[in-house]
C-alpha positions in Angstrom: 17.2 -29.7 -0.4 14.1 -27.5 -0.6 10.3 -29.2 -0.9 7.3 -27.4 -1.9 9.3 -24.6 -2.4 9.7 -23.4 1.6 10.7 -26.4 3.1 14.6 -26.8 3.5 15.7 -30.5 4.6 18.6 -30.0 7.1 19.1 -33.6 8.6 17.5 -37.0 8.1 15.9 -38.4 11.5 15.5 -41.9 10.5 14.2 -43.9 7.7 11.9 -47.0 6.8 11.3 -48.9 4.2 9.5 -46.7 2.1 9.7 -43.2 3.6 12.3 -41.2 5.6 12.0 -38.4 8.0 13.9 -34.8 8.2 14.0 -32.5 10.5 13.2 -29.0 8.4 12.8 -25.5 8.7 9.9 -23.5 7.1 11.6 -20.7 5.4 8.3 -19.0 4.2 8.3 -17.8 8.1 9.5 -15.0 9.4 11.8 -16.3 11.9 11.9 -19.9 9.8 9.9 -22.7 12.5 11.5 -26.1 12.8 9.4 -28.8 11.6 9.2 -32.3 10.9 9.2 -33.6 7.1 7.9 -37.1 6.5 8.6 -38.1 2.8 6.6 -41.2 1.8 7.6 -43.3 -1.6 3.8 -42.5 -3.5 4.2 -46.0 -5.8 4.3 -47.9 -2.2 1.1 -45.9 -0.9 -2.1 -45.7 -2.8 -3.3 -42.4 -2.8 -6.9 -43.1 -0.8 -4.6 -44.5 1.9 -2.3 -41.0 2.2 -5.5 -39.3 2.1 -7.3 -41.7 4.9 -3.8 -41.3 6.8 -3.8 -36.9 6.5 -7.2 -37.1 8.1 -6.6 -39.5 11.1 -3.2 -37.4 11.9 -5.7 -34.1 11.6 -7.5 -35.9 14.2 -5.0 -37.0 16.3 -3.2 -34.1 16.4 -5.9 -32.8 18.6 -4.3 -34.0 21.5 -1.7 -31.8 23.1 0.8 -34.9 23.1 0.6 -35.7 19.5 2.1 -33.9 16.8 0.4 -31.5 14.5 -0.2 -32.3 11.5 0.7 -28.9 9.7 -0.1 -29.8 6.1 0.5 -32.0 3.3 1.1 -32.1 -0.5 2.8 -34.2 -3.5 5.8 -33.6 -5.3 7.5 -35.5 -7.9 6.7 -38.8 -7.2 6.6 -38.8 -3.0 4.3 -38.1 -0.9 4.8 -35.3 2.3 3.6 -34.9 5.5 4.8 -31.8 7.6 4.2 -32.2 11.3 4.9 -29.7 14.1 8.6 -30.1 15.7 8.6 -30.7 19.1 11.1 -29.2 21.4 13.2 -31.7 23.6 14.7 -35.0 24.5 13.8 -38.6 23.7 14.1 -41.0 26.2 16.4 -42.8 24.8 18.2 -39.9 24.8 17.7 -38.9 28.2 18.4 -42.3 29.6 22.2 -42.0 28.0 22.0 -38.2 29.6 20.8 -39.2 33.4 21.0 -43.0 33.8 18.0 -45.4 34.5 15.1 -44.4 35.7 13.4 -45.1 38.7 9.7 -46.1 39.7 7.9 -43.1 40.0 9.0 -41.8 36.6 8.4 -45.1 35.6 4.3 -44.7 36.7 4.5 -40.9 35.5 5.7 -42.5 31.8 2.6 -44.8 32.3 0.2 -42.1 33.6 1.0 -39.6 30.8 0.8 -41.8 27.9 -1.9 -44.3 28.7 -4.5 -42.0 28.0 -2.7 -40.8 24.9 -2.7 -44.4 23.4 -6.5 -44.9 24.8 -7.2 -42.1 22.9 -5.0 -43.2 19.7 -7.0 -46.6 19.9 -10.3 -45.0 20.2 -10.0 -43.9 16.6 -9.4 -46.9 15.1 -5.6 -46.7 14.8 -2.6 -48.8 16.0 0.8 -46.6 16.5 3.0 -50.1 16.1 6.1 -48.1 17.3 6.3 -47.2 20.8 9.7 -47.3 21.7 11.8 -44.6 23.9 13.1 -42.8 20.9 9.4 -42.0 20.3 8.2 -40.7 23.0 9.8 -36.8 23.5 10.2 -35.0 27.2 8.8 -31.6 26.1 11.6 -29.1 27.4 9.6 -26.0 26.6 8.4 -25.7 29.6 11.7 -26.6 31.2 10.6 -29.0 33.4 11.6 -32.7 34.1 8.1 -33.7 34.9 7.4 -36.6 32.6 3.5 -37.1 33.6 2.1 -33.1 31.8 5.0 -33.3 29.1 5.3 -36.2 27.3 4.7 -36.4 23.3 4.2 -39.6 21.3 5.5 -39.0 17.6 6.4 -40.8 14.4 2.8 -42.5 13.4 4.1 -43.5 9.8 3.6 -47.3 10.8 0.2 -46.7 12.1 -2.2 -49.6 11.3 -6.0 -48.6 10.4 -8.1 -51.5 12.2 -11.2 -50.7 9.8 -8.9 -50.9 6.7 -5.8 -53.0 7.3 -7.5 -56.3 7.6 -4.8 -58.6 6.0 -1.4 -59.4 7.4 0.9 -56.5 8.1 4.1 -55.8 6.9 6.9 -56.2 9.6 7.4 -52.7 11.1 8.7 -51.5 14.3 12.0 -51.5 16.3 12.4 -55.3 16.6 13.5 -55.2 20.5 10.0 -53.3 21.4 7.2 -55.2 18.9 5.1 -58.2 20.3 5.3 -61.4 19.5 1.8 -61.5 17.2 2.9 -57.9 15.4 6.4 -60.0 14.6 3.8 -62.4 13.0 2.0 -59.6 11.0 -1.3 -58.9 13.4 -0.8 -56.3 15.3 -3.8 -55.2 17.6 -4.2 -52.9 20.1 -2.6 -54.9 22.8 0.4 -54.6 21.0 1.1 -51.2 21.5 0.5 -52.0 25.6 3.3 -54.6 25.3 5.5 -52.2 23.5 5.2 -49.5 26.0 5.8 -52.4 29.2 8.8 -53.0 27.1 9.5 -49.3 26.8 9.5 -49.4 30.5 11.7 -52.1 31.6 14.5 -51.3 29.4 14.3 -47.6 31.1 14.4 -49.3 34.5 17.2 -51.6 33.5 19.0 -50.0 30.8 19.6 -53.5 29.1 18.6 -54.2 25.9 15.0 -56.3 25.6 16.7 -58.9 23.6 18.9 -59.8 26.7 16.0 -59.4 29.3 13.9 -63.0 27.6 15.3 -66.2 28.8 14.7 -68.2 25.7 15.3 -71.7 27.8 13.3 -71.2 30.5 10.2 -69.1 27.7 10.1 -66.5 30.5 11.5 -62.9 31.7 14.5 -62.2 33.3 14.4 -58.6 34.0 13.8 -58.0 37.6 17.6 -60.1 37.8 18.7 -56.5 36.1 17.5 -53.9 37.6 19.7 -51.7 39.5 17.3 -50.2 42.4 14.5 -52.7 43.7 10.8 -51.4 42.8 7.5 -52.4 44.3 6.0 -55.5 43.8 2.6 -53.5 42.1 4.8 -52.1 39.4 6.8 -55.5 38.8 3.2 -57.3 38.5 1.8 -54.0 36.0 4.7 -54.4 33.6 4.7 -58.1 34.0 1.4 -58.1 32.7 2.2 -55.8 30.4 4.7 -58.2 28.4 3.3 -61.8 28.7 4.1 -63.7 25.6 0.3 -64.7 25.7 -2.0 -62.0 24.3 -4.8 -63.6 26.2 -2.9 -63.4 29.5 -2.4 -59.3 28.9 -4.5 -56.2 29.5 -7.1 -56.1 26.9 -6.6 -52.7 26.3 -5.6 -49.5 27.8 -9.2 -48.7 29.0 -8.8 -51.7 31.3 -5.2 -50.5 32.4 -6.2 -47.0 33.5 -9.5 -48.1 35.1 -6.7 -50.5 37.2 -4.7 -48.2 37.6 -7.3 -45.3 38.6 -5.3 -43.0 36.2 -7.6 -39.7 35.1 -7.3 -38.6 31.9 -7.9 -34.1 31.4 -7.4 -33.7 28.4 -10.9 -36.5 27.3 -13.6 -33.6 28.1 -11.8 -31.2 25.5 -11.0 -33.3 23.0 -15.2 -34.6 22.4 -15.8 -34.9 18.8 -16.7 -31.2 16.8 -20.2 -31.1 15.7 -20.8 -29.0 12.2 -23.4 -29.8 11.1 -25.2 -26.3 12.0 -22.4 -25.0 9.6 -22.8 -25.7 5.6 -20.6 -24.3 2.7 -22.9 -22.7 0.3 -21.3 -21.0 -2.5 -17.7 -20.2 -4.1 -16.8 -17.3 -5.4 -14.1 -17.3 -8.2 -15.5 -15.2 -10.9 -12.4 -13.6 -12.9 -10.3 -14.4 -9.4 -6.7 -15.4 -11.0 -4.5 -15.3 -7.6 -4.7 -15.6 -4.6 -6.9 -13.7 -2.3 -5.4 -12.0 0.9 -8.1 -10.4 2.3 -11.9 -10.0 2.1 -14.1 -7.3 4.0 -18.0 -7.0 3.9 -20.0 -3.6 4.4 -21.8 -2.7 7.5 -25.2 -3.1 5.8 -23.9 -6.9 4.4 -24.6 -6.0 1.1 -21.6 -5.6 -0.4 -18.3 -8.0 -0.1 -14.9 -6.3 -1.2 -11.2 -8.3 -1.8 -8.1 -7.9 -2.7 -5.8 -10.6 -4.6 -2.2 -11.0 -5.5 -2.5 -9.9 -8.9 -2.9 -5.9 -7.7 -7.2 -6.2 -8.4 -9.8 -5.1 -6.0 -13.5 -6.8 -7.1 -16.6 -5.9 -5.8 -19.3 -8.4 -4.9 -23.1 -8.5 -5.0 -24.2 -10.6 -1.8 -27.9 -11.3 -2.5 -26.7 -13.1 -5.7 -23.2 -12.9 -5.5 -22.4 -11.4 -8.4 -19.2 -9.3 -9.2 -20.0 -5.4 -9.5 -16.5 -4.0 -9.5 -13.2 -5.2 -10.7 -10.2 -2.7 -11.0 -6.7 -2.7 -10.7 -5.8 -0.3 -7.4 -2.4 -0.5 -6.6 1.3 -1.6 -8.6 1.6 -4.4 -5.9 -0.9 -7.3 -4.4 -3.3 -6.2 -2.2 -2.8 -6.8 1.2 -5.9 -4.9 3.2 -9.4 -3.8 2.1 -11.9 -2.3 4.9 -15.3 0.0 4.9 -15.8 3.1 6.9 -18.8 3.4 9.0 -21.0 4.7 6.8 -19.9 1.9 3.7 -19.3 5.3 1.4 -15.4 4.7 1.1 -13.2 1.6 0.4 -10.1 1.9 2.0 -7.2 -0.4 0.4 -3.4 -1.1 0.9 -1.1 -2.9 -1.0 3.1 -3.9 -0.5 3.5 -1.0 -2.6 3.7 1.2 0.3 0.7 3.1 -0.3 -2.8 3.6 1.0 -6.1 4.7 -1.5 -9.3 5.5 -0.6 -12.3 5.1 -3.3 -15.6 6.1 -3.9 -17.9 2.9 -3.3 -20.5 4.3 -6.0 -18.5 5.6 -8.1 -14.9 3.3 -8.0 -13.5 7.0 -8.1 -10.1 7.3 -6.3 -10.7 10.3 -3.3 -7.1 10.0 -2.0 -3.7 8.3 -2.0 -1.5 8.4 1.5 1.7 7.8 1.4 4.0 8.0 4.3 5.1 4.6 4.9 8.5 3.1 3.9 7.2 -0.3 3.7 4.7 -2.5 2.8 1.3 -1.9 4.6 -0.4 -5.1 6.1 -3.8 -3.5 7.7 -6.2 -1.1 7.7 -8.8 0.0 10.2 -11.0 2.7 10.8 -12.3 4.1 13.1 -15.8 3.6 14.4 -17.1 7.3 13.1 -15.0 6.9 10.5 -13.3 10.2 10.6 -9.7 8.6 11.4 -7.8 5.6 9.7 -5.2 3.4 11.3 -2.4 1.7 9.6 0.6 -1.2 9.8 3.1 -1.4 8.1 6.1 -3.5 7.9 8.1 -0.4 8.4 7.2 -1.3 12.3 5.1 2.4 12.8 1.3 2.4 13.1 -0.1 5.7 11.2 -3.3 7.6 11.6 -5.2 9.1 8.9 -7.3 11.8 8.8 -9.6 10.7 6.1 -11.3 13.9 5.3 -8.2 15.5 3.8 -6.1 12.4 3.6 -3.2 13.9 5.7 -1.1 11.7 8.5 -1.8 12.5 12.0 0.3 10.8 13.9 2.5 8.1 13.9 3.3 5.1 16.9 6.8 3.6 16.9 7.7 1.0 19.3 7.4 -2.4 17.8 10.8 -3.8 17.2 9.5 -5.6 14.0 7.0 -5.3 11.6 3.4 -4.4 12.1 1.2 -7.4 11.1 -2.4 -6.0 12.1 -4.0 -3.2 13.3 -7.8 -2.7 14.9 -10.1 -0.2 16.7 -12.0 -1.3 20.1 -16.1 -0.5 19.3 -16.1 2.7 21.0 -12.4 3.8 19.5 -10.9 5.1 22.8 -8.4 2.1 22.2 -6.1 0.9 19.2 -4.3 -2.3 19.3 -1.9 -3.3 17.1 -0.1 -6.6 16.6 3.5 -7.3 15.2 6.6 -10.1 14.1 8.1 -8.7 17.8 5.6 -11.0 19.3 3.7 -8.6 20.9 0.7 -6.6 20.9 0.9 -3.1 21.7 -2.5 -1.3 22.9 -3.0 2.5 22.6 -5.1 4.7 24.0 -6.7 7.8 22.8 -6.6 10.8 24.8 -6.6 14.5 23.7 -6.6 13.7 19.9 -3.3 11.6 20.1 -2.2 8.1 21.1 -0.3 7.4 23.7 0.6 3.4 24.6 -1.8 2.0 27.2 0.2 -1.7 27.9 2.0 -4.3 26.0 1.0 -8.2 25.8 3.5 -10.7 26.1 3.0 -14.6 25.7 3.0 -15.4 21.8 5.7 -17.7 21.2 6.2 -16.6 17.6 4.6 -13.5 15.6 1.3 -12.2 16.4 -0.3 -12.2 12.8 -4.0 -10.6 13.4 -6.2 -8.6 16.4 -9.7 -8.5 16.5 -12.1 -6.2 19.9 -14.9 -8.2 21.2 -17.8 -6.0 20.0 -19.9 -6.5 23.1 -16.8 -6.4 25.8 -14.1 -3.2 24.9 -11.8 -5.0 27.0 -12.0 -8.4 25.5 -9.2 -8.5 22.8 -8.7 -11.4 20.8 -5.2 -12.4 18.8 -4.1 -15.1 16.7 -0.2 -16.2 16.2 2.4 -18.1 14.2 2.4 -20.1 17.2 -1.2 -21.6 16.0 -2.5 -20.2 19.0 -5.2 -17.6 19.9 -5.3 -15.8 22.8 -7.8 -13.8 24.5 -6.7 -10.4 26.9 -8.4 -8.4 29.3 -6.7 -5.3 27.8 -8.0 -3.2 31.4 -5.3 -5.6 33.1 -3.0 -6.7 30.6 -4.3 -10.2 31.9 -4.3 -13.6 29.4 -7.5 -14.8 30.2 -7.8 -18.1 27.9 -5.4 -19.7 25.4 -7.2 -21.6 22.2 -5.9 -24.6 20.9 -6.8 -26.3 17.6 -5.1 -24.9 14.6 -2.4 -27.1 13.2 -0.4 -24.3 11.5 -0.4 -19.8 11.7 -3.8 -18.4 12.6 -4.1 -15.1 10.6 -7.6 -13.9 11.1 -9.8 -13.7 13.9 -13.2 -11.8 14.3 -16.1 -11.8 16.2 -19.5 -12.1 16.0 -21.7 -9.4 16.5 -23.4 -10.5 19.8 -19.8 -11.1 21.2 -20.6 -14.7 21.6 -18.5 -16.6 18.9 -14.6 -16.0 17.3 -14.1 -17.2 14.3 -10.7 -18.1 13.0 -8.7 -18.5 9.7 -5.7 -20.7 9.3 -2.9 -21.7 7.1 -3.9 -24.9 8.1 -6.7 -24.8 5.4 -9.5 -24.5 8.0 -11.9 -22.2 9.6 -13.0 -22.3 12.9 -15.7 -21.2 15.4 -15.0 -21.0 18.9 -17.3 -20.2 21.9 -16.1 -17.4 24.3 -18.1 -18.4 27.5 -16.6 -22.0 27.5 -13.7 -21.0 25.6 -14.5 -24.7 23.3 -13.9 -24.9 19.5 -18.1 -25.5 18.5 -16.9 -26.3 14.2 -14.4 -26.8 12.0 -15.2 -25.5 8.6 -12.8 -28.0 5.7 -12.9 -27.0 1.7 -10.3 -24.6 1.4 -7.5 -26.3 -0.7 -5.3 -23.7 0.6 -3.9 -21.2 3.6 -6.8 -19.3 4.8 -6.2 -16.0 4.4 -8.8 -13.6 5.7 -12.4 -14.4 7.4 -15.7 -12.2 7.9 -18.9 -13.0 9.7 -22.1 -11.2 8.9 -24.2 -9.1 11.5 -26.7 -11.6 12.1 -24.3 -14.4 12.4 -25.8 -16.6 9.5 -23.1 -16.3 7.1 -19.5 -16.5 7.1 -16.9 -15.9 4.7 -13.3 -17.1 4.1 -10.8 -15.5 1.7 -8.0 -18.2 0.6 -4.6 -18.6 -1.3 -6.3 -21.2 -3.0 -7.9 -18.1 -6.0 -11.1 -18.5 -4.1 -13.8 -17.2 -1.7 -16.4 -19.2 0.2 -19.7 -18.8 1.5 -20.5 -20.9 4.7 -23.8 -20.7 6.1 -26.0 -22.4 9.1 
């Protein structure tokens, strides 16, 4: 079953009253990426409620052991929520594999989720489902330890404190929910009491039912367990579980402080201030598709994109008007960049060609053909005098623009060439590609020749972008909705940014070097600091993927190209 159009259902996971869960694959990618479909009956859900619930899980996924939430949509009469897939075992599923677990994974379970729940609580939300089958051992990293790589998943039962006043329904797996959310009034304690039940039954490997003597009104389950623990944890979990909600920790704040368990991810997860950033204008004058790339001039007077439909338009900044509209190519657009000078447009499309026009005039100078596929990106060079190419054909070609013959071309990737881009001086070229790697060349007597290869994307690298202030600084955003920043001198990784919930596709720097901003298929534009390495905003309004994202040279505007037929203006 396809959803959406890309989203092929291969197996059901489980399934609720009202909604059911798939694992799926997203076949609009290139390798398809597993992910996690959540298909929600909309006539059980009012619509402000899904709407409340894609926020808080845009939220939430913040943390590194929750989910994505990739995006969201409606079709026929359910509601979908695609999250990210993670990688590994549940522990349910690793307690069949291994056995029962003993006390120090037990503490590592308590010291790796605690904080995730503090921080689930901390925004007003109740999971009501913490259960082994839940909570996921990450096996990327192929490592056992449970305290760095432990994810809490399936929020569909989450309670909203500030909304769900009345009684709940009754949700939850009925051998891990507390006595008052059996009742309908689930609070925070409850998902304490759920994860102290989580525990014994790991410890034990008996089923909770069997571990409550119902005469006696009291638990049983230090009589089960199989290797004696110490009389700290007995008293924790103990605690954990008492029938009386009064008798418990009040809330996981109070159980870490007890504990003295430090939490590393709270310092980078302090909420986003935008308010410096403001959208200010959209452009969709005579824009019919979708728009796949955006460039402005050097001067910032002039704003160029290219759509689907095979048109190239021409904007007026100071009043953003259109001033040029043409067809340019027989297929969409997919790259549209100035030279140095802001005399000649240079566009390609999936037709295979290159064209470069006359800004004044909209007069075509020169078609180069030479690539077999389509082409992705365009740069020139900082004089101007030479162009650099991608193409899906996996070579990088360089133009000379003058005569609009090919001078050379680079063959190495192993798949497609997503991106292309000059360092400010142009001694180097980097250029990105579905192998996932980026490949840096380096000019020396008039040709090319490869400098080193970076290695760490997990799936294709999508765009490149040089730091304008640092040649070495090189900036790359991945399928893996990751950025990455390399010391191209060394080959070294230097930083990995986090906070994209789906492909990042653009990157680009501000003029002074001091700011990245980023464009997503997650609908969102961000703006990261370089010195601390911290997402400063998060710019919402696009409707759709993100496509393409420019800054202006004084840093007081930014502009975002989108699938959703439209351009915005964000300013500060």
């Amino acid at each position: 079953m396809l959803v959406n159009g890309v989203y092929c259902l291969v197996k059901q996971i489980s399934q609720g009253g009202f909604y059911q869960t798939f694992l799926a694959v997203d076949e609009s990618q290139f390798p398809p990426i597993p992910c996690v479909v959540y298909q929600v009956l909309s006539r059980y859900q009012p619509l402000e409620i899904f709407q409340f619930q894609v926020q808080k899980l845009t939220e939430l996924g913040k943390h590194p052991q929750i989910p994505t939430l990739i995006t969201h949509f409606t079709e026929n009469e359910y509601y979908y929520l695609i999250q990210e897939f993670i990688e590994g075992d549940n522990l349910a599923s690793l307690l069949a594999k291994q056995g029962g677990f003993n006390e120090t994974q037990i503490w590592q379970l308590l010291k790796g989720l605690l904080p995730v729940i503090m921080f689930i609580h901390n925004h007003q939300i109740i999971h009501r489902n913490i259960q082994p089958g839940n909570i996921i051992l990450r096996t990327k990293n192929q490592s056992q330890d449970l305290l760095n790589n432990l994810v809490l998943r399936d929020f569909t039962n989450m309670k909203f404190v500030n909304i769900n006043e009345d009684d709940d329904n009754l949700v939850g797996s009925p051998e891990y929910i507390s006595p008052e959310q059996a009742q309908g009034k689930a609070v925070f304690a409850s998902d304490l009491y759920s994860l102290g039940i989580t525990c014994i039954y790991l410890l034990t490997q008996v089923s909770p039912f069997e571990l409550f003597d119902m005469t006696n009104n009291c638990w049983v389950w230090l009589d089960y367990l199989t290797y004696p623990i110490s009389e700290h944890l007995g008293q924790t979990l103990d605690k954990l579980v008492k029938y009386n909600l009064q008798e418990r920790w009040e809330s996981a704040d109070q159980l870490i402080y007890n504990l003295g368990i430090k939490d590393n991810y709270l310092p980078l997860l302090s909420p986003i201030e935008t308010y410096f950033w403001q959208f200010s204008h959209t452009l969709k004058n005579q824009i019919n598709s979708s728009i796949n790339t955006v460039a402005l001039s050097h001067d910032s007077k002039i704003l160029a994109s290219g759509e689907d439909n095979k048109s190239i338009k021409l904007w007026n900044l100071s009043n953003q008007q259109l001033i040029g509209n043409f067809i340019g190519h027989t297929q969409r657009i997919t790259a549209v960049t100035f030279n140095d000078h802001d005399t000649i447009l240079a566009t390609a499309s999936d037709d295979q060609n290159i064209n470069l026009w006359d800004v004044k005039t909209l007069t075509k100078i020169h078609s180069l053909t030479g690539h077999s596929h389509a082409v992705k990106s365009l740069a020139f060079h900082p004089h101007g005098q030479i162009l650099a190419s991608g193409s899906w054909d996996k070579t990088i070609k360089i133009w000379d623009v003058k005569p609009g013959l090919a001078r050379n071309t680079l063959t190495g990737h192993k798949l497609q060439v997503n991106a292309v881009a000059f360092s400010p001086q142009g001694r180097l070229l980097a250029s990105a590609s579905y192998d996932r790697t980026v490949r840096v060349w380096k000019l020396e007597d008039g040709n090319f020749h490869l400098l080193t290869t970076l290695s760490g994307h997990t799936w294709a690298v999508l765009t490149v972008a040089f730091s304008p202030t640092h040649p070495n600084l090189l900036a790359t955003g991945s399928g893996d909705n990751t950025i990455k920043l390399w010391d191209v001198s060394t080959g070294e990784l230097i930083s990995t940014l986090s906070g994209h919930s789906w492909s990042v596709v653009a990157v680009a720097f501000s003029a002074d070097g001091e700011t990245l901003i980023s464009g997503s298929w997650d609908k969102t534009v961000k703006i990261w600091q370089i010195s601390t390495k911290l997402e400063i905003a998060s710019l919402v309004g696009h409707t759709d993927s993100v496509s393409s994202v420019v800054m202006r040279e004084d840093g007081g505007l930014i502009i975002s190209g989108s699938k959703d037929k439209t351009i915005k203006l964000w300013r500060r």
